[in-house]
Structure formats: structure tokens, C-alpha cells
C-alpha positions as CSV (number, residue, x, y, z in Angstrom):
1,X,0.0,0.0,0.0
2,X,1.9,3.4,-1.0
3,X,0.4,5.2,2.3
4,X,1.9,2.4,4.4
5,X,4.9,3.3,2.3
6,X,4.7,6.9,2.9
7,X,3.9,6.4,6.5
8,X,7.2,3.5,6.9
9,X,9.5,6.6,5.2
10,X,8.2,9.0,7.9
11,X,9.5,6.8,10.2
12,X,12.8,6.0,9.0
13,X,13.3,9.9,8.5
14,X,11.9,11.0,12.3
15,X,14.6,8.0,13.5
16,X,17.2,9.2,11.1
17,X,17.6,12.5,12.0
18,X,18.3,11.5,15.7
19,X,20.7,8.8,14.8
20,X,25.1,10.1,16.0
21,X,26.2,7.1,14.5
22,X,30.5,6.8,15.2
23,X,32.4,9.3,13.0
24,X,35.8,9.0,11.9
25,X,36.4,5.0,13.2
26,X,38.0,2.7,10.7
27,X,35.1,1.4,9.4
28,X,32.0,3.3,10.7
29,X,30.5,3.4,7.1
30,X,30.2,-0.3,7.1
31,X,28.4,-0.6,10.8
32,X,24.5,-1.7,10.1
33,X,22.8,-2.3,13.6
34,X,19.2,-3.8,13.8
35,X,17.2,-2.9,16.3
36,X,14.2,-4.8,17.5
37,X,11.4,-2.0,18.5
38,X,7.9,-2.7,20.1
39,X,6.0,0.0,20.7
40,X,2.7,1.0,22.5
41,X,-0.1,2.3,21.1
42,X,0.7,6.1,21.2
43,X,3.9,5.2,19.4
44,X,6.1,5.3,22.2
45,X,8.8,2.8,22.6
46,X,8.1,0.0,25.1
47,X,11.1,-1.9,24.1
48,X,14.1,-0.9,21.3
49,X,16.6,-4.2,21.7
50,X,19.8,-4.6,20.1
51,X,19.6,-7.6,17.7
52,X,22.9,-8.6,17.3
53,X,24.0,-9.2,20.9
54,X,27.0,-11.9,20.3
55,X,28.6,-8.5,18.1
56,X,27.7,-6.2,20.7
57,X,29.8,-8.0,23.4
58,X,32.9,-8.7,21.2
59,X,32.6,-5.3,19.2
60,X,33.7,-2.2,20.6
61,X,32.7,-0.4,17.4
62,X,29.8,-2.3,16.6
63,X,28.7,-1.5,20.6
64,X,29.2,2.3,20.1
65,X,27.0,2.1,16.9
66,X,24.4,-0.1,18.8
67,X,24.0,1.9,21.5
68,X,23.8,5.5,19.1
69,X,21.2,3.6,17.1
70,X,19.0,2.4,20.3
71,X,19.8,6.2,21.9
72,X,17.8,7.1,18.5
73,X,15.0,5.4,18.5
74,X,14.3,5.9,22.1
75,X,15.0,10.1,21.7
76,X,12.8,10.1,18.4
77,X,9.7,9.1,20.1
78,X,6.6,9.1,20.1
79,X,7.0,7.3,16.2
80,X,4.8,8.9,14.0
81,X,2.7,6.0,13.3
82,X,-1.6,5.4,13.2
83,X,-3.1,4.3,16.2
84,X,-5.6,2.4,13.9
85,X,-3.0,0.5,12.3
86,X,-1.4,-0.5,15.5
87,X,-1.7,-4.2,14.9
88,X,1.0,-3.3,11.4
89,X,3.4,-1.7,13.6
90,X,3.6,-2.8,17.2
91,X,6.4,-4.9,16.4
92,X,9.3,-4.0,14.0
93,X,12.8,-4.5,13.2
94,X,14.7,-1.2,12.1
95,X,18.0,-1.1,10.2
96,X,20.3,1.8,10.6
97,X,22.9,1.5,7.9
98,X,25.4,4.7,7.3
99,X,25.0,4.9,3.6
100,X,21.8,5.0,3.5
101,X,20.6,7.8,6.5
């Protein structure tokens, strides 16, 4: 549906534009974290999880990008998302990737 499309870019750029990720690091370009979100209703964030935990304990790197891309899903909200389409979006997994935000 192109207005669940518009609605999923919204999103991405509210989450975006609060996302530091690690600047200058050998390698910061390459760091994609996925965070696991579940939100309430409102679009507040009940839970934003950092997927790859085994990285996250043996990365320092990866662990700085992790925790910059939780930081930004937690500052961003409330998400900007339909209370009538709650059921869609309660549950989501959202990539940050450097080349592309």
C-alpha cells in the first residue's frame, strides 16, 4: 500500500535525524545495527533491543554504533505512526545503515 509506504518513510526519516552514529572510526560506514522495536499504542517505545547481541559483546565499534542507534529510537519518540493500524506496527525491526541515513 503506497500510504503504508509513505507512512514507513516517515518513520525511517523522524529516527534518522536523531541517529550520531561513530564518526571517523576505521570502518564506521560499514556498521549496520538492527534494532528490534515494540512500541505502545501512542507510538512510544516499550522496548528498542539490540539484535545482534554476540557483536555487541565482542565489538567495541559495533557496541558504540548499537548503543547511538538504540539512543535514537528511544529520543525520536513518540513514532509517528496510526493508532488504527497499531496491529502493522507494534512490532518491527529497524535497520540503521550509514549509507543510506
Amino acid at each position: 500500500c503506497a500510504a503504508w509506504a509513505v507512512r514507513a518513510r516517515s518513520v525511517a526519516v523522524a529516527i534518522s535525524s536523531c541517529w550520531q552514529p561513530p564518526i571517523g572510526a576505521k570502518g564506521a560506514d560499514q556498521l549496520k545495527v538492527d534494532i528490534q522495536v515494540k512500541l505502545e499504542k501512542d507510538g512510544s517505545v516499550k522496548q528498542a533491543e539490540i539484535a545482534d547481541r554476540q557483536r555487541y559483546g565482542s565489538d567495541v565499534l559495533y557496541r558504540a554504533a548499537a548503543n547511538s542507534a538504540r539512543r535514537a529510537v528511544l529520543d525520536c519518540q513518540p513514532l509517528p505512526l496510526p493508532p488504527e493500524k497499531y496491529q502493522f506496527w507494534k512490532e518491527f525491526i529497524f535497520g540503521f545503515d550509514p549509507k543510506f541515513m
